[in-house]
C-alpha positions in Angstrom: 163.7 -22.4 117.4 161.7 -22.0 120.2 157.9 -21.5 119.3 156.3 -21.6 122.8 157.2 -18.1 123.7 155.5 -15.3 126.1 154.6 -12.4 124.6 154.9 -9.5 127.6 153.5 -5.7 127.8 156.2 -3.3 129.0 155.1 0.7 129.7 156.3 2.7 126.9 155.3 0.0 124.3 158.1 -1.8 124.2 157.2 -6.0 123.8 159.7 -8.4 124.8 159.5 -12.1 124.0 160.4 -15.1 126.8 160.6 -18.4 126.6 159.1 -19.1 130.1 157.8 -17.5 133.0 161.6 -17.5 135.7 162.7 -15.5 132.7 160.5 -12.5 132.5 160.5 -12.1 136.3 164.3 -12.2 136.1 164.3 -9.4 133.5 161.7 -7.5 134.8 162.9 -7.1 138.0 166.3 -6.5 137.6 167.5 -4.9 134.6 164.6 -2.4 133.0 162.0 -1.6 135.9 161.1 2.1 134.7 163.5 4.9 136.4 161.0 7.5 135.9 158.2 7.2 138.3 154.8 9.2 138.3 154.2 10.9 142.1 151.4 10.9 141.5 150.4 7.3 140.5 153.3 5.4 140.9 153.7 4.1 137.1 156.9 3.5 136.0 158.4 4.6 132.7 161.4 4.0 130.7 162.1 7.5 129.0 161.3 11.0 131.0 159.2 11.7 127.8 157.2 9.6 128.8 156.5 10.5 131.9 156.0 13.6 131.1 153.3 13.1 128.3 151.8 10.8 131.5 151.6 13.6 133.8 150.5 16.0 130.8 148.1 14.1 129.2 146.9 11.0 131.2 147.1 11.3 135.0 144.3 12.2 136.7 142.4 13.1 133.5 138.8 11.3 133.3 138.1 9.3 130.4 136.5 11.5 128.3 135.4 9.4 125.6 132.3 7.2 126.2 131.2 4.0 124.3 126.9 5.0 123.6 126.2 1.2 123.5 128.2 0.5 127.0 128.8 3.5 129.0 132.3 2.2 129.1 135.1 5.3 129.3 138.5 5.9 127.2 141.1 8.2 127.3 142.2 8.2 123.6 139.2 8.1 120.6 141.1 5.5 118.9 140.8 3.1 121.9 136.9 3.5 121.8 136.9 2.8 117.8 138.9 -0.4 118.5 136.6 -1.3 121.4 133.1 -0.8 119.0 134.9 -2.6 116.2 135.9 -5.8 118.3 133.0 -6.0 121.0 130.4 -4.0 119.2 130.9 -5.5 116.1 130.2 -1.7 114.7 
């Protein structure tokens, strides 16, 4: 078995594994770009649902939640939590 894989990021959540580099770009490209695009902002998704949470609850919003010890913004509270627990140390 192959240990020296690529863990990748796809929209949606969905992870795929790779052994190299001319893999990912292969899949990527071809097979399972998103078919649901955002007019708006041009993000790509795999499910309508998910575009349409996107458009309902993310584009165009401002970050509303603010880190007090950074002034850096989130969209979601649970990001910010994970951001003061790993670079806060809180």
């Amino acid at each position: 078995m192959n240990m020296n894989l690529t863990k990748l990021r796809y929209t949606d959540s969905v992870y795929t594994f790779f052994s190299d580099y001319g893999k990912y770009n292969k899949f990527s490209n071809k097979q399972y770009r998103g078919k649901y695009i955002c007019d708006a902002c041009g993000k790509e998704y795999l499910w309508k649902t998910s575009l349409k949470r996107h458009k309902r609850e993310e584009c165009g919003k401002e970050r509303r939640f603010i880190c007090a010890l950074c002034g850096k913004r989130f969209k979601h509270k649970h990001h910010l939590k994970d951001h003061q627990q790993h670079l806060h140390n809180l």
